[in-house]
Residue, then its C-alpha position, 0 to 999 in steps of 0.5 A: x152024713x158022717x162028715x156033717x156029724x163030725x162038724x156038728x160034733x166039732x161044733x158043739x164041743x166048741x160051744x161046751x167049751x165056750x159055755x165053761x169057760x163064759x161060766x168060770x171067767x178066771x180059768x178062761x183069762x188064765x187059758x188066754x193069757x197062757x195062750x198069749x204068752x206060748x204065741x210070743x216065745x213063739x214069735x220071739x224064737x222066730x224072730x233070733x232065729x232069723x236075726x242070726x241066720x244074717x249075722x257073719x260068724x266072724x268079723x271082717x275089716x276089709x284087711x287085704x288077704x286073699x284065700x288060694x284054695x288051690x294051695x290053701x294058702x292065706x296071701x297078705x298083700x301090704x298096701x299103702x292105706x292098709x298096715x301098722x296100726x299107729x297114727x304117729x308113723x306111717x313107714x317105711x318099716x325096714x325088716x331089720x328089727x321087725x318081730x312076729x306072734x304067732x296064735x293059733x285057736x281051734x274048738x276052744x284050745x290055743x298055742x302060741x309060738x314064741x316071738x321070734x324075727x320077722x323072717x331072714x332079716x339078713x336076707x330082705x336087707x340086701x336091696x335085692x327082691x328076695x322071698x324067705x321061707x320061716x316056720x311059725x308053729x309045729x305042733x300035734x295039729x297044726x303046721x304053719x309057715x309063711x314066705x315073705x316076698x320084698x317085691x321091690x327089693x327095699x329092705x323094707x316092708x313096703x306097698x306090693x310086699x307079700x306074705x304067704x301063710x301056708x297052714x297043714x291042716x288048713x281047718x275051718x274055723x281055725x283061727x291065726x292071729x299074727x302080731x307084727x312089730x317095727x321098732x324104730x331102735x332107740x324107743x318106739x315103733x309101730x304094731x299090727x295085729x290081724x286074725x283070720x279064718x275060714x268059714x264055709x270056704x269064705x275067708x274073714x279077716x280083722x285087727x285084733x287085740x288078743x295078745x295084749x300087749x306082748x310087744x311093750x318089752x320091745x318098745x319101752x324095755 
């Protein structure tokens, strides 16, 4: 019984209300219109939220790093389809007189190091397989180094050659740009710059162009 009054109740509050509305035809366009446009943002809200929920967080262009959790080391391996971005020369790229940018951003700060030689130059000339330890950045939060391995023991940055960026603390989020140039000595040259990060244990790496162009004074100086 009281369930049949609720019902009758419900019902003929509805009626009432379909009775006003029938009575006052602008108030119930304004109500429907109202009504209509509450169920888009709804669906629009939905909709981006989905989209972004497939969306990578960073770029990623298949460039050949590989994440070493174990030491939390990012590795970079040369390969002979992957490496300087320039279409009028494709190596080889003897260390001698080859330079290095280093960035690093986190939560909206930046700190960029001085370029500097790529590695002990002296040491990966020698035609022998050499690794070189050089430090890229020491700061209040964060210390980066990397070791460089010729494997082939060419003097030159070559396919099978390795460099190991090793960052305390190894933050997600935080974003290494490196910039690596080759000068061919008497004007010109070839230039590389990458930018990696972790995000959710997952490494994303892609070419870069946010230090301009920090290598024209090399180049054309």
């Amino acid at each position: 019984m009281g369930m049949e009054l609720s019902l009758w109740r419900d019902g003929d509050m509805i009626n009432r209300l379909g009775s006003y509305l029938a009575s006052r035809p602008k108030k119930a366009a304004v109500l429907v219109l109202t009504l209509a446009v509450a169920f888009v943002i709804v669906l629009a809200g939905l909709a981006l939220e989905l989209s972004n929920s497939g969306r990578a967080p960073y770029p990623s262009d298949g460039i050949p790093l590989s994440l070493v959790l174990v030491d939390g080391k990012v590795i970079y391996t040369q390969h002979d389809t992957f490496g300087f971005q320039n279409e009028s020369y494709d190596g080889p790229y003897p260390y001698t007189g080859m330079k290095i940018l280093f960035r690093v951003t986190y939560a909206g700060t930046s700190s960029t190091r001085p370029v500097a030689d790529f590695g002990n130059q002296s040491q990966l000339s020698t035609n022998i397989s050499a690794t070189v330890h050089q430090v890229l950045m020491t700061s209040s939060w964060v210390d980066a180094s990397m070791n460089i391995t010729d494997s082939a023991g060419d003097g030159t940055f070559g396919e099978g050659d390795t460099i190991a960026f090793d960052m305390v603390p190894l933050n997600a989020d935080m974003v290494f740009t490196v910039g690596v140039l080759w000068t061919a000595g008497e004007g010109g040259g070839a230039v590389m710059e990458i930018s990696f990060v972790v995000h959710d244990g997952r490494l994303y790496a892609w070419y870069s162009q946010y230090l301009n162009d920090w290598y024209n004074p090399y180049l054309f100086g």
